[in-house]
C-alpha positions in Angstrom: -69.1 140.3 158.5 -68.2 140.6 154.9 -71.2 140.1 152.2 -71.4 138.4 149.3 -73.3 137.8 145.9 -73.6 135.0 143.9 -75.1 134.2 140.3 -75.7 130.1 140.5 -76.5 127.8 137.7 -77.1 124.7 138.3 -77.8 121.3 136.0 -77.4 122.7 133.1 -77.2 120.2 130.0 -74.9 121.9 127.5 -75.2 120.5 123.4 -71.7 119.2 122.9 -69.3 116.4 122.1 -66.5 115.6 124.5 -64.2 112.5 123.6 -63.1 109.9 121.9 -64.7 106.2 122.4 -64.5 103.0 121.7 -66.9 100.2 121.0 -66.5 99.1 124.3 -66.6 102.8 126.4 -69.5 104.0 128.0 -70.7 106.9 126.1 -72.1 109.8 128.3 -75.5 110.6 127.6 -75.3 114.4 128.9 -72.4 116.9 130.5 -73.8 118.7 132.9 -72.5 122.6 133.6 -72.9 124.2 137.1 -71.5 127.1 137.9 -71.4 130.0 141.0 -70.0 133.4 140.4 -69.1 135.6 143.0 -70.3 139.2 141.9 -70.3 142.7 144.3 -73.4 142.1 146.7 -74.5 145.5 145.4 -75.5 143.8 142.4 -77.6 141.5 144.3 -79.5 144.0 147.0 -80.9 146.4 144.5 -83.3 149.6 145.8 -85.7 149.1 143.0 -86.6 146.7 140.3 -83.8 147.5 137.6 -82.1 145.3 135.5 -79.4 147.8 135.1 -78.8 147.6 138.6 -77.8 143.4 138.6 -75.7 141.2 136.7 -77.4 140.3 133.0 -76.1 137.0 133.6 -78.4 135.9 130.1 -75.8 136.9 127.2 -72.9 134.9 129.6 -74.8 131.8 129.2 -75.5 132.3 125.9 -71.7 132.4 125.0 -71.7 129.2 127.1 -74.1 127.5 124.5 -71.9 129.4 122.3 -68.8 127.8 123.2 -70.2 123.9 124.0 -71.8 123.9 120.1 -68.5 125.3 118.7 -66.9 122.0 117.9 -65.3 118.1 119.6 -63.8 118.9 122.9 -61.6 116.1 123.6 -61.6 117.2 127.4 -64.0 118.2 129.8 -61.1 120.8 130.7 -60.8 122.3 127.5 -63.9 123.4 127.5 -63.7 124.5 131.2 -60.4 126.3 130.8 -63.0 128.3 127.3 -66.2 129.0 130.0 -63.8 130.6 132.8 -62.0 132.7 130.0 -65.2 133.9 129.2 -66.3 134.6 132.4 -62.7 136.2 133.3 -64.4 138.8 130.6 -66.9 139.9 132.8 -65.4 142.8 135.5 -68.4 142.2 137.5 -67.4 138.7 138.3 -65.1 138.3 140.9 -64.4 134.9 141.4 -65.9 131.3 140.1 -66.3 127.7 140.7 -67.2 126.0 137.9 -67.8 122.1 137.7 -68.5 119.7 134.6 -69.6 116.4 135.1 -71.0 113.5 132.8 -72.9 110.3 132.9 -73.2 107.6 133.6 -69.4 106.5 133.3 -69.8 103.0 134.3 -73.3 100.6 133.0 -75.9 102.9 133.5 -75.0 104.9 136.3 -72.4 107.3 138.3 -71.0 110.9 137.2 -68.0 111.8 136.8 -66.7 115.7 136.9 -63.7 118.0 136.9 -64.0 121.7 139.1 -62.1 124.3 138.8 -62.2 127.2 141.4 -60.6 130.8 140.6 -60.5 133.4 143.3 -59.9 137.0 141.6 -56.2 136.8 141.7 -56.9 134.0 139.2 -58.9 136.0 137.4 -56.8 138.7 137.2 -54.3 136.4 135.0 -57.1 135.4 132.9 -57.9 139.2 132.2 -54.2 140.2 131.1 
């Protein structure tokens, strides 16, 4: 049986603007980021307690902030399409699934999201 690693983040309320609305649109109070990336299980089941032995997975997000601050997203996919180019930067990662959702998109309630899974052929594209 093949092993595995995974970095998860989960609920994460990114600081940014996506779309255009009128007076008459529900306007999303958050976008909400999760995001599972498929690293070398050897980065996971480490012999000692070593930070140069995982995945600093805290400078990634940071770019994440990074990138949601930077300016209006029109799309939810835009900003996507940014997040797995910079996680395509990363030879450690493998693969991702990545999902952005907002709310509420109707009255008060409901979510509403767009995923996007690479596997490392994918990622290979994004790295040329």
């Amino acid at each position: 049986m093949a092993a595995f690693g995974y970095i998860e983040l989960k609920d994460l309320e990114l600081a940014v603007r996506i779309g255009s609305y009128s007076d008459d649109d529900v306007v999303p109070d958050a976008h909400i980021l999760d995001l599972s990336l498929t690293i070398d299980p050897q980065l996971v089941m480490i012999d000692r307690d070593d930070m140069s032995l995982v995945f600093d997975y805290d400078p990634l997000i940071r770019q994440i902030d990074v990138l949601a601050r930077a300016h209006h997203y029109e799309t939810q996919e835009r900003l996507m399409t940014r997040i797995a180019k910079t996680c395509a930067g990363y030879a450690q990662i493998q693969a991702i699934d990545i999902s952005i959702r907002k709310s509420p998109v109707l009255a008060e309630t409901g979510s509403l999201g767009v995923r996007l899974i690479l596997d490392a052929s994918d990622l290979v594209k994004f790295r040329q």
